[in-house]
C-alpha positions as CSV (number, residue, x, y, z in Angstrom):
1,X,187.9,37.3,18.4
2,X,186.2,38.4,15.5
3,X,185.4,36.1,11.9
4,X,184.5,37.5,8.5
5,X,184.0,35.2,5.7
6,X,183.7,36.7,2.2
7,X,183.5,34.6,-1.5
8,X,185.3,35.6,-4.6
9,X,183.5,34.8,-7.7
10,X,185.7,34.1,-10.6
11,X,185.4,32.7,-14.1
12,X,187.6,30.9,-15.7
13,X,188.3,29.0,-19.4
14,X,189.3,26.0,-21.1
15,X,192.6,25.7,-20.0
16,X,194.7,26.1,-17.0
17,X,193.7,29.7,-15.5
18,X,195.6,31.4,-13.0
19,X,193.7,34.5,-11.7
20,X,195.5,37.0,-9.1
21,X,193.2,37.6,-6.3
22,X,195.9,39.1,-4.1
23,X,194.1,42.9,-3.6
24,X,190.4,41.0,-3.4
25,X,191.9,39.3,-0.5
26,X,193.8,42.3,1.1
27,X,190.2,44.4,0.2
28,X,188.6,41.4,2.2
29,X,191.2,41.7,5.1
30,X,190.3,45.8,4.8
31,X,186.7,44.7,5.8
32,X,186.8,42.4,8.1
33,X,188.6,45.1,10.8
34,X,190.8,42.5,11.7
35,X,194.1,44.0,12.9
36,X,196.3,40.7,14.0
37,X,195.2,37.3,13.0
38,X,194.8,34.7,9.9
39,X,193.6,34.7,6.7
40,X,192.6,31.3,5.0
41,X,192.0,31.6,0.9
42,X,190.3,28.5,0.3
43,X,188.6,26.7,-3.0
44,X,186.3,23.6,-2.4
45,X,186.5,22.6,-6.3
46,X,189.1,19.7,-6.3
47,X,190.3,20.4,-9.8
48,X,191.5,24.1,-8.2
49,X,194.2,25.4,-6.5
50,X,195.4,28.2,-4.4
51,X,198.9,28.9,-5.1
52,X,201.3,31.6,-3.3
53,X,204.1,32.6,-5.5
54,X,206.0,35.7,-6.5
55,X,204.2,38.0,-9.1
56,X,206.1,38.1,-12.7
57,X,205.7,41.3,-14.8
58,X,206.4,39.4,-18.0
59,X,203.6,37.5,-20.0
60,X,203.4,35.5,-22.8
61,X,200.3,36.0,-25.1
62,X,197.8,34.2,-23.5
63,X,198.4,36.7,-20.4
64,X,200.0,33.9,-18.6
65,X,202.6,35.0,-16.1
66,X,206.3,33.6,-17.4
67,X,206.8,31.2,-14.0
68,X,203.2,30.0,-15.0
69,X,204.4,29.0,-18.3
70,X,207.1,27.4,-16.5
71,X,205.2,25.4,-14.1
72,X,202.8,24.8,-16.6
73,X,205.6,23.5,-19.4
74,X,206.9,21.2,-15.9
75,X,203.5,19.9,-14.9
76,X,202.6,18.5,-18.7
77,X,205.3,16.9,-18.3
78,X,205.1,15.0,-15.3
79,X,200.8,14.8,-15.0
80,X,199.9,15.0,-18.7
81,X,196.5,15.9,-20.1
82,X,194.3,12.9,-20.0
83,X,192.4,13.5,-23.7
84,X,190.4,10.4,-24.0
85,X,189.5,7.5,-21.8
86,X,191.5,4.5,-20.6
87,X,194.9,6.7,-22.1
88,X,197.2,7.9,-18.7
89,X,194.3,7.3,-16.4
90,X,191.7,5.1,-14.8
91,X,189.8,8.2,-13.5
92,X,186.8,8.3,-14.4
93,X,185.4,5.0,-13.8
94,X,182.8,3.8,-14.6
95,X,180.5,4.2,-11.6
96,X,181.4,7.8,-11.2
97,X,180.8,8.7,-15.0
98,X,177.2,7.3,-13.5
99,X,176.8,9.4,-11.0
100,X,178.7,12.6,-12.4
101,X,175.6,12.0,-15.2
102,X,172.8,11.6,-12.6
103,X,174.0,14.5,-10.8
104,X,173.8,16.7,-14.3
105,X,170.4,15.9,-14.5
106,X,170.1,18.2,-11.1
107,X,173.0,20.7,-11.1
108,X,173.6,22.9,-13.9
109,X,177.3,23.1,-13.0
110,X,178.2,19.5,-14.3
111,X,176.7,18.9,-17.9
112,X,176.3,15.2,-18.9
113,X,178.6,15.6,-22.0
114,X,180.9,12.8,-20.8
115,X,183.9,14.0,-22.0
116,X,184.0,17.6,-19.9
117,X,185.1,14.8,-17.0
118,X,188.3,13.7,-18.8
119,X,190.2,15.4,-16.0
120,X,192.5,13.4,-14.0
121,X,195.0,15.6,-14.9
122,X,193.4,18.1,-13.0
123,X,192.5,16.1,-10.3
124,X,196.1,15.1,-9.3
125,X,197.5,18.8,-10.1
126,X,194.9,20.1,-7.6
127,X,196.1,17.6,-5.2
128,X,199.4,18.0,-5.8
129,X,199.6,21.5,-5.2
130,X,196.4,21.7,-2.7
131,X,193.4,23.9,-2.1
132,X,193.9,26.4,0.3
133,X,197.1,29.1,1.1
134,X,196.7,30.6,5.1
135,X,198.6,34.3,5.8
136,X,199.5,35.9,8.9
137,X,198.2,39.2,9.5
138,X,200.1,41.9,11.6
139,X,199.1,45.5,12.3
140,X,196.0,44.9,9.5
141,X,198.2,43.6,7.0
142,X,198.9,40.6,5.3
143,X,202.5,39.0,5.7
144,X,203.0,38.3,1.9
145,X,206.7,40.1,1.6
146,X,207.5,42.5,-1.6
147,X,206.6,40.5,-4.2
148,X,204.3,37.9,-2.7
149,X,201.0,37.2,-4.8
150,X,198.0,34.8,-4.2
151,X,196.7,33.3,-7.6
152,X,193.7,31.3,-7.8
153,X,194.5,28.2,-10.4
154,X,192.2,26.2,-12.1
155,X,193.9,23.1,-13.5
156,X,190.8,21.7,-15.6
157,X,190.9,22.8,-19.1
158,X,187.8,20.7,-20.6
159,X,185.8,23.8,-19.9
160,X,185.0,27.2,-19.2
161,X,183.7,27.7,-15.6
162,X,182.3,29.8,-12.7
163,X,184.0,29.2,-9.8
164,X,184.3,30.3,-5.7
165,X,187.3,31.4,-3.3
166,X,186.0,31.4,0.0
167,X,188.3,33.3,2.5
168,X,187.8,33.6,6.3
169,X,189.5,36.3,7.9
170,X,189.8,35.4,11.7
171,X,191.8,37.1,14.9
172,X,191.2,40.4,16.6
């Protein structure tokens, strides 16, 4: 049984971002020497998602695949943007807008402008939709189908960010 772990940097802005890491991961797969197994795509930021859906050719101007308009359009819908506090919301509260501050103080990745943490929204789309996709592999390929495509999604749109896919490739 062999294991390769590998981590995708990617950056994304202020606004939903869907970012196709489908070769990365088959490049990753490549690597690993891993000829029958799994392959986990995982984010540990809970305002992300990984998402497996079919790749569109058409975009609007933005770049966005047309189904990620669509889900997008749906999602607004049903988990609106929360733009202020104490509006769709009870996230954050209080104690955590305390402790999202102290922890600013210390890690450069969460500034201590309060309102980059008006993100329910993205809270419950990342849980909603969850944060990790796992893949057969057969014969050193991934079992994705024709049109199958892996997309990194960050729901957060408050800012732009740096963010990490961590994949494990595991079998033999």
């Amino acid at each position: 049984m062999q294991i390769y772990q590998e981590d995708i940097n990617l950056k994304t802005q202020s606004r939903v971002t869907y970012v196709n890491i489908t070769d990365q991961v088959k490049d990753i797969i490549k690597k690993s020497n891993v000829k029958n197994g799994l392959v986990l795509v995982q984010t540990s930021h809970t305002t992300c998602s990984v998402l497996f859906e079919e790749f569109v050719h058409d975009k609007d101007f933005n770049g966005d695949e047309f189904l990620q308009v669509d889900l997008n359009n749906i999602l607004d819908k049903i988990v609106p943007r929360e733009l202020s506090e104490n509006t769709n919301y009870r996230y954050p509260g209080p104690k955590h807008v305390a402790f999202l501050q102290e922890l600013a103080k210390k890690d450069p990745n969460y500034p201590a402008d309060p309102g980059t943490i008006l993100n329910g929204d993205a809270h419950v789309r990342g849980s909603m939709f969850g944060g990790n996709q796992t893949f057969a592999i057969k014969d050193g390929e991934m079992l994705t189908g024709s049109v199958g495509y892996i997309y990194f999604v960050d729901w957060d749109q408050n800012r732009d960010r740096n963010r990490v896919c961590h994949v494990l490739v595991m079998g033999e």
